[in-house]
Every structure is written in structure tokens, then in C-alpha cells.
Backbone of each chain as ProteinMPNN parsed JSONL, in Angstrom:
{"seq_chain_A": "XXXXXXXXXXXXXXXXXXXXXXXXXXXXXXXXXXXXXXXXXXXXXXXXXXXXXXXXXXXXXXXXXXXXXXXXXXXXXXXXXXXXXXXXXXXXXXXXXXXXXXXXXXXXX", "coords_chain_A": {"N_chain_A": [[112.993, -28.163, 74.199], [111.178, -27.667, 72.322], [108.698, -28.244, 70.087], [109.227, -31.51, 70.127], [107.85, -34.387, 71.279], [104.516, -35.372, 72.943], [104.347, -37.283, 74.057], [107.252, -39.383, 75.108], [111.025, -40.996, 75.399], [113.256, -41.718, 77.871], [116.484, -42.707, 78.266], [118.084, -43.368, 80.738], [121.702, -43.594, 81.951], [123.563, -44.526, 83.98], [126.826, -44.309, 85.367], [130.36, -45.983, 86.557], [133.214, -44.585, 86.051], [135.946, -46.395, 85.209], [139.399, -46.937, 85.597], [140.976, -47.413, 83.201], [141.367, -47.113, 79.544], [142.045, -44.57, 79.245], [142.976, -42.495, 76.792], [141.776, -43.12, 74.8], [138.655, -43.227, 75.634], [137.054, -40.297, 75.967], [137.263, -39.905, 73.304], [136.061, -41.701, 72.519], [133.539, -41.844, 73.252], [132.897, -38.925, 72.606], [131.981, -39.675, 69.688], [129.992, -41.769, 69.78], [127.904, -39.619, 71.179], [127.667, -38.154, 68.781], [126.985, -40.163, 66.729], [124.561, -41.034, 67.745], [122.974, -38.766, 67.853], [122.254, -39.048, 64.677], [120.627, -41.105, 64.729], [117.211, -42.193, 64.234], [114.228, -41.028, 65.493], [115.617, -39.753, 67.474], [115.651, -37.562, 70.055], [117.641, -35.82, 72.243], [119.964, -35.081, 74.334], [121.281, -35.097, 77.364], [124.21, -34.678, 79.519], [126.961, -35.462, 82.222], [129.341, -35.531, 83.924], [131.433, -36.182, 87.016], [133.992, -35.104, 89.526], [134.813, -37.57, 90.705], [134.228, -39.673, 88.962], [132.103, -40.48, 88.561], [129.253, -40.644, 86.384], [126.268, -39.949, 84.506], [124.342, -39.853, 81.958], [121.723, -38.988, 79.937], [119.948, -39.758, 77.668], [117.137, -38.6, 75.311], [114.232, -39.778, 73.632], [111.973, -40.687, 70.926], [110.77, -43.16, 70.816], [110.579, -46.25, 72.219], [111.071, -48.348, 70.659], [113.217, -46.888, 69.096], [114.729, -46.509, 70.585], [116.38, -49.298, 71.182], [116.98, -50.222, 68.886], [119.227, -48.272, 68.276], [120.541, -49.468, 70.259], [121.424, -51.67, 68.7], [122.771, -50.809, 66.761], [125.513, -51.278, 65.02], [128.446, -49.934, 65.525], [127.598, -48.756, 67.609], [127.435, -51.127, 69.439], [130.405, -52.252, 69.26], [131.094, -49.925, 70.644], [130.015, -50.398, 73.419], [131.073, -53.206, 74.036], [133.868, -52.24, 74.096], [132.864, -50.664, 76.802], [132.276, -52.28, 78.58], [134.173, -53.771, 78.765], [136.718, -52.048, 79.306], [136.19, -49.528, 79.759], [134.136, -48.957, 81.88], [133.544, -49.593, 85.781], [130.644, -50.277, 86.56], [127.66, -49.916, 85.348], [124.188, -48.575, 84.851], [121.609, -48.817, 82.368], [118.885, -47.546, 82.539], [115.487, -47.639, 81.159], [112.948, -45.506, 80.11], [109.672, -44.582, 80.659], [108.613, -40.671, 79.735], [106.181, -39.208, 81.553], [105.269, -36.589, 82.659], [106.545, -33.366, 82.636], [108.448, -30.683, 84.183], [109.763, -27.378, 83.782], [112.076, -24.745, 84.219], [113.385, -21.454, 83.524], [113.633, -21.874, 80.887], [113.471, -20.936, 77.778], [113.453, -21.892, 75.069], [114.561, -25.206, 73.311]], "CA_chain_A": [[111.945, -29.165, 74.112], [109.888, -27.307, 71.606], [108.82, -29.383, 69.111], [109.028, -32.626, 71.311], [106.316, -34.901, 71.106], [104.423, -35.151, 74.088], [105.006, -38.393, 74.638], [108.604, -40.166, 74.467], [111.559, -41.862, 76.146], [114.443, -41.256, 78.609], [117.608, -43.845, 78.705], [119.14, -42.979, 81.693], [122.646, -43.919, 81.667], [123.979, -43.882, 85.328], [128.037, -45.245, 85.056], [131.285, -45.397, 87.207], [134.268, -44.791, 84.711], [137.413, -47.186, 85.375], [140.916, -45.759, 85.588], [140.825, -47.596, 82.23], [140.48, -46.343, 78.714], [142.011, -43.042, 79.174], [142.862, -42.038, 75.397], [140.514, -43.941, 73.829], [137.423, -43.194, 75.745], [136.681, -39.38, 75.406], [137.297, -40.225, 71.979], [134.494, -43.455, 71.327], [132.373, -40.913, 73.937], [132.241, -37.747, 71.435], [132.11, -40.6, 68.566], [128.612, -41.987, 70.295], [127.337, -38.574, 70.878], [127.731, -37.685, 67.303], [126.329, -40.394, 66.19], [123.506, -41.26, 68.442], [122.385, -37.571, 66.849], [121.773, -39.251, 63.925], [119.713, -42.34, 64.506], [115.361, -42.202, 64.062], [113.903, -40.738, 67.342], [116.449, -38.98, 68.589], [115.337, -35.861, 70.811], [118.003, -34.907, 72.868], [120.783, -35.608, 75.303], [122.241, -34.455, 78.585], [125.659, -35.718, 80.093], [127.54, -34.958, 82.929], [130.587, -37.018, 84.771], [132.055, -35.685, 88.254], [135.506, -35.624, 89.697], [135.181, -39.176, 91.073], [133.589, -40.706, 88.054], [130.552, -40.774, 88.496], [128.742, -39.935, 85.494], [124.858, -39.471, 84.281], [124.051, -39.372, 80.852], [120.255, -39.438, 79.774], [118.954, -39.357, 76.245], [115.564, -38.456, 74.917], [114.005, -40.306, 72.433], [110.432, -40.727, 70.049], [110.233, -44.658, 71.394], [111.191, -47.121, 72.976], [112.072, -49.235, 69.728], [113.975, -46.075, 68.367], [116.319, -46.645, 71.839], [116.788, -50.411, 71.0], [117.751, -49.667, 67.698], [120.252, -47.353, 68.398], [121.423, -50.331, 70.701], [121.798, -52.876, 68.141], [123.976, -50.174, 65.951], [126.906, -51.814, 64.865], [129.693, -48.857, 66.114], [127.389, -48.687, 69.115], [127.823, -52.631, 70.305], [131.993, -51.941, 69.589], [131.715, -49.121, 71.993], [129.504, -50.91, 74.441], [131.888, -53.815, 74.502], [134.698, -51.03, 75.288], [132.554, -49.55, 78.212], [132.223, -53.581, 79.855], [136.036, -54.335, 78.964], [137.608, -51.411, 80.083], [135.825, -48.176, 80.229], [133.217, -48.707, 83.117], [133.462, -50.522, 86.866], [129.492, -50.885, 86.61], [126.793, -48.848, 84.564], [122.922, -49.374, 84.878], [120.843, -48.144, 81.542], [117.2, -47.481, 82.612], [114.69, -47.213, 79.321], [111.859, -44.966, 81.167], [108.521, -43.318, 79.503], [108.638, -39.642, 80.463], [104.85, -38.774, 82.04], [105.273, -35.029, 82.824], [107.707, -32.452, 82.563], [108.176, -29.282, 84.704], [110.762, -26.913, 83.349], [112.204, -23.442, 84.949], [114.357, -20.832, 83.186], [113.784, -22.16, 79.658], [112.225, -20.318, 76.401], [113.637, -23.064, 74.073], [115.604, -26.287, 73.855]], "C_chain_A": [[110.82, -28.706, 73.183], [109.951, -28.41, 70.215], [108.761, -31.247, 69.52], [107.793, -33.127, 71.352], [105.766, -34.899, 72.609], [104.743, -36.269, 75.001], [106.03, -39.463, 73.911], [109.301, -40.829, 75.979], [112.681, -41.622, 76.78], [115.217, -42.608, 78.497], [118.476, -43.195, 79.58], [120.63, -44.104, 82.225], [123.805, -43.681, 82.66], [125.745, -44.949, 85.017], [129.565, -44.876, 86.378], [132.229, -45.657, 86.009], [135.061, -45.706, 85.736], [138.964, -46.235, 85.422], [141.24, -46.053, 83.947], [140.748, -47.002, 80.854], [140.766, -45.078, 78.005], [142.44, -42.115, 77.609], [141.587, -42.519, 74.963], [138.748, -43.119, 74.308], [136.575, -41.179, 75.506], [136.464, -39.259, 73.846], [136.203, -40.735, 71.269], [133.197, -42.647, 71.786], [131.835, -39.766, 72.625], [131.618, -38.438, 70.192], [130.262, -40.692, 68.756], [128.047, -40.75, 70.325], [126.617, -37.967, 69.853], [126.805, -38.595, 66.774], [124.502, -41.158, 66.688], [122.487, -39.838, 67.698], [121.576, -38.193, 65.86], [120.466, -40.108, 63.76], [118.156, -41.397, 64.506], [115.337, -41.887, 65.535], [114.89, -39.739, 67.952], [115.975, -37.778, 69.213], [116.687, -35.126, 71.232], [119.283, -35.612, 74.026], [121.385, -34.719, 76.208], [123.463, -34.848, 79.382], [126.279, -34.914, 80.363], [128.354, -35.822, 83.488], [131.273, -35.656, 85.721], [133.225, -35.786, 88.768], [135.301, -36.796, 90.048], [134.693, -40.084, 90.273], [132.457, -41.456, 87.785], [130.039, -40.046, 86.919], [127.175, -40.379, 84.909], [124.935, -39.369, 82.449], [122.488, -39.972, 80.661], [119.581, -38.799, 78.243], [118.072, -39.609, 76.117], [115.739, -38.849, 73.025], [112.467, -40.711, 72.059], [109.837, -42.038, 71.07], [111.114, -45.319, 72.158], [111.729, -48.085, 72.165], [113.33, -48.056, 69.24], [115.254, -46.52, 69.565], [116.932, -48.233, 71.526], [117.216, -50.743, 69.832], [118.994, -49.215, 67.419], [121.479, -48.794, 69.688], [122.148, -51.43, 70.168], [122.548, -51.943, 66.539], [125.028, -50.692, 66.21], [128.195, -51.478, 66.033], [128.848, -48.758, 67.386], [127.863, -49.789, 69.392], [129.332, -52.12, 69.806], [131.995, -50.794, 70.52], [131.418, -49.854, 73.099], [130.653, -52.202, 75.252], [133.252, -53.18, 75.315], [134.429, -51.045, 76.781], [132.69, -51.17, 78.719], [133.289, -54.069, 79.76], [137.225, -53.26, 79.636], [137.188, -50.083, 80.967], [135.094, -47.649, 81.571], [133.47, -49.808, 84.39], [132.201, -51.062, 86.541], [128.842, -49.465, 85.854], [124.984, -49.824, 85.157], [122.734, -48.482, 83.925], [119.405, -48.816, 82.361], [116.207, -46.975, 81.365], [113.304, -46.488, 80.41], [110.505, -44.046, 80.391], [108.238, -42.077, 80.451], [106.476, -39.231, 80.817], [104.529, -37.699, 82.299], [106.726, -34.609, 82.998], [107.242, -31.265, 83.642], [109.741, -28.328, 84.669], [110.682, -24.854, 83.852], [112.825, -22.9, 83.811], [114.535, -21.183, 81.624], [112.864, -21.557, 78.384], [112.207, -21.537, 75.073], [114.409, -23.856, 74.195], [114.452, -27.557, 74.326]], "O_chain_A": [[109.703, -29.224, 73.211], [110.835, -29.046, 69.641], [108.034, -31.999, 68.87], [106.771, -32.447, 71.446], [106.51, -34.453, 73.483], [105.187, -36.3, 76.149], [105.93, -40.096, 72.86], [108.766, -41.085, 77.058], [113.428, -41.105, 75.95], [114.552, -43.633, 78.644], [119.468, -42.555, 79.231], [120.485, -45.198, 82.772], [124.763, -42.941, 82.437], [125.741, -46.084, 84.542], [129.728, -43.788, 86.93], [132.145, -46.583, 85.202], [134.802, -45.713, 86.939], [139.244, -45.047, 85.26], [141.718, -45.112, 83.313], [139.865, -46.144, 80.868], [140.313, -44.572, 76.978], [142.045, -40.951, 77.559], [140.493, -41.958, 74.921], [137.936, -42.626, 73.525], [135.546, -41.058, 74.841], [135.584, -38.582, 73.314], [135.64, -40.522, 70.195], [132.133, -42.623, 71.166], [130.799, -39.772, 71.96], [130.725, -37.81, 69.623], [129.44, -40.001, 68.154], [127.478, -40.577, 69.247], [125.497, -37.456, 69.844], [125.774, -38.104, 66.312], [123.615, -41.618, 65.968], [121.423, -40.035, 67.113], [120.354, -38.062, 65.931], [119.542, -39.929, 62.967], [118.064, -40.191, 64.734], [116.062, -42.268, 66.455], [114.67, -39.047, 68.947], [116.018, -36.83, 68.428], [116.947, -34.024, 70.749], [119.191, -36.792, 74.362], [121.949, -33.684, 75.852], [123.114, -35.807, 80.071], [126.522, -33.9, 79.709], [127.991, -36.998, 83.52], [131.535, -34.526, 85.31], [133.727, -36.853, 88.415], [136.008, -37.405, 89.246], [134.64, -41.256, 90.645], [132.051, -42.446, 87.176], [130.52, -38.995, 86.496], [127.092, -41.605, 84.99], [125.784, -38.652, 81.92], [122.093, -41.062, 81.075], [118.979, -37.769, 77.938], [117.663, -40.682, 76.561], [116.433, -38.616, 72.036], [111.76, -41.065, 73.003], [108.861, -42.003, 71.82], [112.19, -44.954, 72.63], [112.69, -48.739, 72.571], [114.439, -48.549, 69.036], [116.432, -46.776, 69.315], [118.151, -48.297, 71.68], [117.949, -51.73, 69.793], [119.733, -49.63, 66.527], [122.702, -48.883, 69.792], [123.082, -52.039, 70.689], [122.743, -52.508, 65.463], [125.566, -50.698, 67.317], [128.708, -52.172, 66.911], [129.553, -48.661, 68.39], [129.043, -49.651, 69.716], [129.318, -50.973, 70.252], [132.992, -50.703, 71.236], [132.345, -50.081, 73.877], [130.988, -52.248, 76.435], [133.642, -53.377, 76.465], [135.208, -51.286, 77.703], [133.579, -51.163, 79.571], [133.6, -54.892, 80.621], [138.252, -53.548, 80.25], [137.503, -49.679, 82.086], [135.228, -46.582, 82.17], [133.607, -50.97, 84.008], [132.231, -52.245, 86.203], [129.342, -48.341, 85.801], [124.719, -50.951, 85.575], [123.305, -47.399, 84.047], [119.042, -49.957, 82.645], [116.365, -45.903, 80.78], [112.861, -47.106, 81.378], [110.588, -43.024, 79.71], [107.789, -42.193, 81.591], [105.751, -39.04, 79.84], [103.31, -37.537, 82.235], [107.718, -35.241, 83.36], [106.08, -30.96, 83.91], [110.676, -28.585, 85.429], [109.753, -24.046, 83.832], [112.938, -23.715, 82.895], [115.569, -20.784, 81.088], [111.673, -21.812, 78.205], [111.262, -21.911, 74.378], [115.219, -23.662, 75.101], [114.86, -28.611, 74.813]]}, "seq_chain_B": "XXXXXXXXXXXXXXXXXXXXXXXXXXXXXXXXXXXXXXXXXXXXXXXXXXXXXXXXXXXXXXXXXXXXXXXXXXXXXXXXXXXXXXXXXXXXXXXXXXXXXXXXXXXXX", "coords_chain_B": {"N_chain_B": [[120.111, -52.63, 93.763], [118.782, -54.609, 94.744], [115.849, -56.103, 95.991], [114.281, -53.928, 94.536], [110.916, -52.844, 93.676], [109.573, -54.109, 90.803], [108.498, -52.685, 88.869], [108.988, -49.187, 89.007], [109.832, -45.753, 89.782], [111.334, -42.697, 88.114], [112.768, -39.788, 88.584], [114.064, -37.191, 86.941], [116.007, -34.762, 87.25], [117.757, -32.344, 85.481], [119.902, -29.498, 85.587], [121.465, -26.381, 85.727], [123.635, -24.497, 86.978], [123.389, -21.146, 88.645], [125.658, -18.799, 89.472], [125.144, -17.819, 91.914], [124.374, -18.343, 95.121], [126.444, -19.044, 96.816], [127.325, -20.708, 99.021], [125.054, -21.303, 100.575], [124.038, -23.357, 98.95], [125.173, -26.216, 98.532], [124.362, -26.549, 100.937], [122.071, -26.813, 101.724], [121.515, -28.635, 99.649], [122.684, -30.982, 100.139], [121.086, -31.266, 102.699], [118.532, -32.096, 101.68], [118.751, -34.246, 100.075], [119.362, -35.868, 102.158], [116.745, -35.58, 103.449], [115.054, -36.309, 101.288], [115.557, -39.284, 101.662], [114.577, -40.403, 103.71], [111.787, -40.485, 102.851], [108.145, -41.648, 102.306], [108.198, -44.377, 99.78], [111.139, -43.589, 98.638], [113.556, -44.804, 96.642], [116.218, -45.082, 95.852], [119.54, -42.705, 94.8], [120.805, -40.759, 92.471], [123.935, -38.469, 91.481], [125.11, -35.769, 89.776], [127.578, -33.429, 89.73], [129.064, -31.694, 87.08], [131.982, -29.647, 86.218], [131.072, -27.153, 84.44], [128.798, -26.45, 85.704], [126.456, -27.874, 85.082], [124.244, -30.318, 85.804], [123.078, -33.372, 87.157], [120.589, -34.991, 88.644], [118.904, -38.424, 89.347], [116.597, -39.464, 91.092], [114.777, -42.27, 92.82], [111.86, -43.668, 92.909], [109.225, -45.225, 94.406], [106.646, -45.022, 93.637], [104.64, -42.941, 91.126], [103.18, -41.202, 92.653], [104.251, -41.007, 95.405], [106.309, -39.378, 94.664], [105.095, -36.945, 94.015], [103.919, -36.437, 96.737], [106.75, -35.926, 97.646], [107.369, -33.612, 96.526], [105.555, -31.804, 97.506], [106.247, -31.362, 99.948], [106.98, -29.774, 102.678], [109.467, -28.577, 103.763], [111.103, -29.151, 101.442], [109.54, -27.324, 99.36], [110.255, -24.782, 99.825], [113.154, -24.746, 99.581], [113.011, -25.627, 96.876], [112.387, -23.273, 96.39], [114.3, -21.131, 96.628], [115.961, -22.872, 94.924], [115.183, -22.182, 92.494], [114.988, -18.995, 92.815], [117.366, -18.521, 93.185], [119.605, -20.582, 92.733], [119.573, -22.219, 90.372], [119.852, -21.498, 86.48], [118.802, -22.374, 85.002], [115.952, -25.265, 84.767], [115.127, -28.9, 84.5], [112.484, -30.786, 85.389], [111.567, -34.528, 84.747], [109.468, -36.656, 84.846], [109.44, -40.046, 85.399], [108.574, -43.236, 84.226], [109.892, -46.223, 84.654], [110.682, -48.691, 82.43], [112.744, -51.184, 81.721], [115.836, -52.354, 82.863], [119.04, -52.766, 82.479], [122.211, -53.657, 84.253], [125.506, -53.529, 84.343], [128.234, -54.972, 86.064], [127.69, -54.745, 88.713], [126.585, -56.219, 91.578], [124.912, -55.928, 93.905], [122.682, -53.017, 95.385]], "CA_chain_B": [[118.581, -52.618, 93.378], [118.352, -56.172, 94.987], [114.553, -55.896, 96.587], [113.521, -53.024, 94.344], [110.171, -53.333, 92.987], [109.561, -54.717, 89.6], [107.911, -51.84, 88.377], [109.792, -48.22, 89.637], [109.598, -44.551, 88.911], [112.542, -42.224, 88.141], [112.487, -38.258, 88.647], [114.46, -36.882, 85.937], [116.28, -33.897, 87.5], [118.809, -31.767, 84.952], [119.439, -28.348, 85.79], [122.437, -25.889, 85.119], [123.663, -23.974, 88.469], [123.952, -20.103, 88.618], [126.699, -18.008, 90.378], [124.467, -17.614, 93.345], [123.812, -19.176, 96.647], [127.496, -20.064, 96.833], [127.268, -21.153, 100.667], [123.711, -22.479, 100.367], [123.977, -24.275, 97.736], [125.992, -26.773, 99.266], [124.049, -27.38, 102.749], [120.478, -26.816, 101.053], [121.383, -29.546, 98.681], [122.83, -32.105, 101.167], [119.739, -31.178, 103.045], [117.167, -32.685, 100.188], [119.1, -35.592, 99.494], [118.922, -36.485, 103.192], [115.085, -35.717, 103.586], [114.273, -37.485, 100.523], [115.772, -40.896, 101.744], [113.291, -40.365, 104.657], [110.49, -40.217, 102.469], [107.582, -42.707, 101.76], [108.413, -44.665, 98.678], [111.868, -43.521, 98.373], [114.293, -46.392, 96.857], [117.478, -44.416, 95.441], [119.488, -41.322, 94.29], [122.357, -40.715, 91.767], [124.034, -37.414, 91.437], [126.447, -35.478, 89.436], [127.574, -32.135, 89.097], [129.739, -31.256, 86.404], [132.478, -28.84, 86.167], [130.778, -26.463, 83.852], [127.79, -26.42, 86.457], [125.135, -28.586, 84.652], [124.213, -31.315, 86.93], [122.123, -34.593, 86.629], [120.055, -35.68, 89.85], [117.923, -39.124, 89.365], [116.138, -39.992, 91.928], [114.511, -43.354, 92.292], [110.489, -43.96, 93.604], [108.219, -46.524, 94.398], [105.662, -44.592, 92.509], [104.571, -41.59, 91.033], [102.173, -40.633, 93.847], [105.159, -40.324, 96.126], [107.482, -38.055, 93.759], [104.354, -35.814, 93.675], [103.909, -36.039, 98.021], [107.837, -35.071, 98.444], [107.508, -32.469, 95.935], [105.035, -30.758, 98.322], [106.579, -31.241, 101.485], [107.035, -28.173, 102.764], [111.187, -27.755, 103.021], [111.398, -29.547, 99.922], [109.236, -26.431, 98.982], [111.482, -23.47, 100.871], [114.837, -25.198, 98.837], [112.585, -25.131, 95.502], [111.774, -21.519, 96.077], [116.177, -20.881, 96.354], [116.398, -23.019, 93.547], [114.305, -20.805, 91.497], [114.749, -17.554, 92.711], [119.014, -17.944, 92.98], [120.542, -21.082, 92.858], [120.049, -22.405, 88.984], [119.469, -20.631, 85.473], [117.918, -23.117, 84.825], [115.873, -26.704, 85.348], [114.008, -29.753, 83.719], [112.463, -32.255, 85.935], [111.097, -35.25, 84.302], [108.819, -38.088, 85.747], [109.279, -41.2, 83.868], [108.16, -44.9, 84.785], [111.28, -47.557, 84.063], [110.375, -49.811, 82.384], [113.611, -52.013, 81.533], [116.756, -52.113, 83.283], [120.068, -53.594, 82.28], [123.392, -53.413, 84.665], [126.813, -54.246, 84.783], [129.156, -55.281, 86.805], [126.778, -54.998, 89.597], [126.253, -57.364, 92.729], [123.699, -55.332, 94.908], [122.495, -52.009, 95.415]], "C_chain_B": [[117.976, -53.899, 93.672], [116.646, -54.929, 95.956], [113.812, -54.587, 95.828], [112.145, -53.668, 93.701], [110.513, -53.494, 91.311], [109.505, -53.061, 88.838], [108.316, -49.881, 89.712], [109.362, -46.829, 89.018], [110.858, -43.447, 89.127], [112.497, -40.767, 87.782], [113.65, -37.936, 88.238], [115.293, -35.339, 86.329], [117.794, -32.693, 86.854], [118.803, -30.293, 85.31], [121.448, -27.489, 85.544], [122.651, -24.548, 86.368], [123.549, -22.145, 87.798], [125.438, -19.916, 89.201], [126.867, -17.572, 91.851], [124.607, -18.579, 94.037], [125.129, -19.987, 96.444], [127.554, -21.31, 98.364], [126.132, -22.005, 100.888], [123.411, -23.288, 100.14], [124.405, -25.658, 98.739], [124.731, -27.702, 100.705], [122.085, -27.526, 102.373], [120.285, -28.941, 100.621], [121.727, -30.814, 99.318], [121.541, -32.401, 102.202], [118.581, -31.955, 102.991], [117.475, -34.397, 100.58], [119.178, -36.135, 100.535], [117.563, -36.7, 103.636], [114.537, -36.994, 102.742], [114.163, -38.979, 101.126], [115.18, -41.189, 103.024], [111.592, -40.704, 104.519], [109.727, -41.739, 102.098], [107.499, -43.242, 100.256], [109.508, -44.632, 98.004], [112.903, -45.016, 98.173], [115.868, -45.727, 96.633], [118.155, -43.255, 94.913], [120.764, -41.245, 93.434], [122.471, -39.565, 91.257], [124.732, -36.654, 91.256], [126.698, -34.5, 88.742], [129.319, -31.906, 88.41], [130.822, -30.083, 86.115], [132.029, -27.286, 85.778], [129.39, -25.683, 84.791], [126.814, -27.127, 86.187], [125.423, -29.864, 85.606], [122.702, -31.857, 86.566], [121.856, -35.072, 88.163], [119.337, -36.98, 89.344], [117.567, -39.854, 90.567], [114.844, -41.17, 91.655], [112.762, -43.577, 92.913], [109.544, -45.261, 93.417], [106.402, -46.262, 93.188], [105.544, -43.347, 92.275], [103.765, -40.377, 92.37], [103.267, -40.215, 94.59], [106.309, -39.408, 95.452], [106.36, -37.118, 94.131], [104.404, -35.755, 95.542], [105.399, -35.636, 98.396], [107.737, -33.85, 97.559], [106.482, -30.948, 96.914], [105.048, -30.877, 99.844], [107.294, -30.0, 101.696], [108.27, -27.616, 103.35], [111.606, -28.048, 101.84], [110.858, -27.834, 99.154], [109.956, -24.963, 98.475], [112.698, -23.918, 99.966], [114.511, -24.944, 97.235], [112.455, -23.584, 94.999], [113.024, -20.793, 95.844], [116.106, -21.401, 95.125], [115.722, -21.981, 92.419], [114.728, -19.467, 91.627], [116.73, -17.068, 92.539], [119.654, -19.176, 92.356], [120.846, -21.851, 90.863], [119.314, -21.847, 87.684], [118.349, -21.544, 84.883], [117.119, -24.537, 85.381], [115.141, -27.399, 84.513], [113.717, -30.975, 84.99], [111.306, -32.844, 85.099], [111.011, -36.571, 85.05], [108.889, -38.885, 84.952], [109.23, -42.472, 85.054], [109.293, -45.764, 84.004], [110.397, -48.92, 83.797], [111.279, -51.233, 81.636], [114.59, -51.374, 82.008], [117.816, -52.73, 82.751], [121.31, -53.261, 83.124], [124.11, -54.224, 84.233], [127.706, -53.845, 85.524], [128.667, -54.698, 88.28], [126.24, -56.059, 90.334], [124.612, -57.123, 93.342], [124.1, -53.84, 94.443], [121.296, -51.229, 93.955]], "O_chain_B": [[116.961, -54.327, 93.122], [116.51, -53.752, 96.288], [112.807, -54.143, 96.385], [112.166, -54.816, 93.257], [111.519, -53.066, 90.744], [110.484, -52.483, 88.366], [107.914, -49.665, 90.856], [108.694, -46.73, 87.988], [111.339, -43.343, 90.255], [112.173, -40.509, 86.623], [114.556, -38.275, 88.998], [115.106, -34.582, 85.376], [118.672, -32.308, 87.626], [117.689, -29.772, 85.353], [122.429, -28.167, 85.24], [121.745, -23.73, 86.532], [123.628, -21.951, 86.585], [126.229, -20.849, 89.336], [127.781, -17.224, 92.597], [124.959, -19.676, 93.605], [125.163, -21.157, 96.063], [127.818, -22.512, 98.405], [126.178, -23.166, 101.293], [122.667, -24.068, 100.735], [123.699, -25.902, 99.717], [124.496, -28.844, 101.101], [121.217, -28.274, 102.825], [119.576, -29.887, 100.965], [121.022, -31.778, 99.021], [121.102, -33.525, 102.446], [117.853, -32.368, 103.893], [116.817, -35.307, 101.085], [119.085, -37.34, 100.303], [117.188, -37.766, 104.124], [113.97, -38.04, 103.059], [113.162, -39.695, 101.139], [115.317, -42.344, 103.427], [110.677, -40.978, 105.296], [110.346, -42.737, 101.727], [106.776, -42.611, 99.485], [109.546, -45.26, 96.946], [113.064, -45.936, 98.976], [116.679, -46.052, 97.499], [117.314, -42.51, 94.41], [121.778, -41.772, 93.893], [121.528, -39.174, 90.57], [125.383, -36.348, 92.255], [126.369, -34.346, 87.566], [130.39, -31.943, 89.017], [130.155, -29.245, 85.508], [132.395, -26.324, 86.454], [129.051, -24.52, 84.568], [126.005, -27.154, 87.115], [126.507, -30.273, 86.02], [121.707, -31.336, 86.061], [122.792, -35.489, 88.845], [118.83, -36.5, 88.331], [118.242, -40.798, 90.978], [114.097, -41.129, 90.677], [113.063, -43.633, 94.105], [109.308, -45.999, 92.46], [105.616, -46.906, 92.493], [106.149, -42.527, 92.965], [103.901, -39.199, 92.703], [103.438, -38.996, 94.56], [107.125, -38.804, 96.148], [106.869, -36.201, 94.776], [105.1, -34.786, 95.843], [105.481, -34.996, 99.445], [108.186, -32.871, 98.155], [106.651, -29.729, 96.946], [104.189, -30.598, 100.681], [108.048, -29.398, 100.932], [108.349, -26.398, 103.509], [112.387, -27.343, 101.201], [111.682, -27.207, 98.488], [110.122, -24.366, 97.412], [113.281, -22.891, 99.619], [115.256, -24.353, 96.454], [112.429, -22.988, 93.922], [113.026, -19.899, 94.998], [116.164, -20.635, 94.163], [116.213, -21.11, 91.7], [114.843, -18.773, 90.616], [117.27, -16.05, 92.107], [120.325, -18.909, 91.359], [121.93, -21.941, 90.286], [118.096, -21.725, 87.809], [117.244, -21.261, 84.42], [117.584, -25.0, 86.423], [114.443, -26.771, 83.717], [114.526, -31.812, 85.393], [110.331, -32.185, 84.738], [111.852, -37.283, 85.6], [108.498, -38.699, 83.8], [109.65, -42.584, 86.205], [109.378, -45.826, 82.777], [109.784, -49.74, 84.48], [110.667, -52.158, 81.101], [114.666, -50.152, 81.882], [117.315, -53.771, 82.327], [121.72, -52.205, 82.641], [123.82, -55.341, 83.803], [128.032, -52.674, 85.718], [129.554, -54.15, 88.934], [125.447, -56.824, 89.784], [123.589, -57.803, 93.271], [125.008, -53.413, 93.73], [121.04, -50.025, 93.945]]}, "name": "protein", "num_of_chains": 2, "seq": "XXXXXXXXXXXXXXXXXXXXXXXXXXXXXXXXXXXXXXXXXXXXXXXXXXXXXXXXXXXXXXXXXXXXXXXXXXXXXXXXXXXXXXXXXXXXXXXXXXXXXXXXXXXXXXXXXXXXXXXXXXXXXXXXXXXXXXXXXXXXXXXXXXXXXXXXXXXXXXXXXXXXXXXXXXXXXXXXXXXXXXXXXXXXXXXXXXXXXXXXXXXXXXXXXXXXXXXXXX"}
């Protein structure tokens, strides 16, 4: 988080996967990753998925237009349609302004 | 999220386990996540630990005032002081205010 403005934006990205998908989606997943990197704003991302499919992903970002941006990316809306045709039972995205931090065990990052 | 308020707050919890507190871990952490949903202001919790050990908590609040009164309830405390001293290398918690939601394939909850 060094470098990190002080104030920015979380999209928390709570999802159940589908049995659905199963080539394809690790695939369009690393794809998004990669290029979510690129867009304006980007800070940072964390993502985790559990044996039962539960999965968490929450990216940091400059704004709150930089996240709606990144939603109206082309190759993003073809994944998105993916995740509501096959990839996900249900997802909620939350857009959230971070207000404080409190961080253990970290020198950088 | 039928009856949640309009306006919500979402505690940001990423953290990356150690090697320690194999036994603890476990009954500590079931522990929390039962207290919390005791607590004043509490609305929800989503939670998912990863193979590798990194793990994504978000927990859901009516406001910030109550994230800050369970944070100093005093086993919440005693479980913070494990987490710190054994159970992960690291942590980030982040307070953030939601301020847009979008689901799918979502009825209730």
C-alpha cells in the first residue's frame, strides 16, 4: 500500500461459482486479472475462492469512476455476461470508499 | 440483503494465515464469527479461506461506530492478540462505506 493515495475505492466481489464453465473460466479469470492491471486507477487486488465455491475477490482502486470504467470495458462486459450465463449461481459487487486502514505484518505492498 | 439499510458499512478483512495456532485457529475463528452476529449493528459476513492460506473476511455493519465498538470488545480483543502474536503473517483490515450494490441471481439474503 505504499504509494496509495489516501483516499480510494474497494469493489468487493463476493460470488458462488456454478459447476459451469470449467475450462473456460480460470482462463477469462487470469484474462480479467491481467487486464484489470491495466486500466486508470488501478491499486491493487486480492482474490480468494474456497473448496465449496465460495469466492471473494476485492479490488482497490483511485475512484469510483475509474471502477465504472473498467466496467464498461468491452472484454470485461464479454466476461461478465460469462459469469451471469454460466460461471456464477449469484455474485453481489459492492463499490465501497475505504475510510481507514489498519495493517499488521506488512513493510510494503 | 432484503431489509438492509440503504446506506451500510463493510470491514474489509484480508489476511494471510501462518503455520501456527493449528487447533485454535479453527475454534477462535468460529468463535468471532458467532459473537459478531450478536453484536449491535451487525447485518452480515462472507468468508473464504483459500488453499494457499490467504483468506478474505467481509463483514457487513450498520455503521462505522459499531465496527469500531466490536473491535473493542474485549474477546474480540484476546482473539486479536492470537491473531497477531501466532495465527497470521500477516493482515489488512479496511473500513469502507458501500455505496452501490449490484447482485445476481439473488432472491433474499
Amino acid at each position: 500500500m505504499k504509494d496509495w493515495p489516501d483516499s480510494y475505492y474497494a469493489a468487493i466481489f463476493t460470488n458462488q461459482r456454478s459447476e459451469e464453465g470449467g475450462d473456460l473460466y480460470p482462463l477469462m479469470s487470469e484474462q480479467m486479472v491481467e487486464l484489470a492491471q491495466k486500466q486508470k486507477g488501478f491499486l491493487g487486488v486480492e482474490s480468494v475462492r474456497g473448496d465449496d465455491g465460495l469466492g471473494i475477490t476485492v479490488s482497490y482502486w483511485e475512484s469510483r469512476d475509474d471502477i465504472e470504467s473498467w466496467g464498461r470495458n468491452a472484454d470485461h462486459m464479454v466476461a461478465k455476461n460469462h459469469g451471469r450465463q454460466e460461471f456464477y449461481l449469484w455474485y453481489h459487487l459492492r463499490i465501497s470508499k475505504v475510510e481507514m486502514t489498519r495493517s499488521f505484518g506488512f513493510d510494503e505492498n
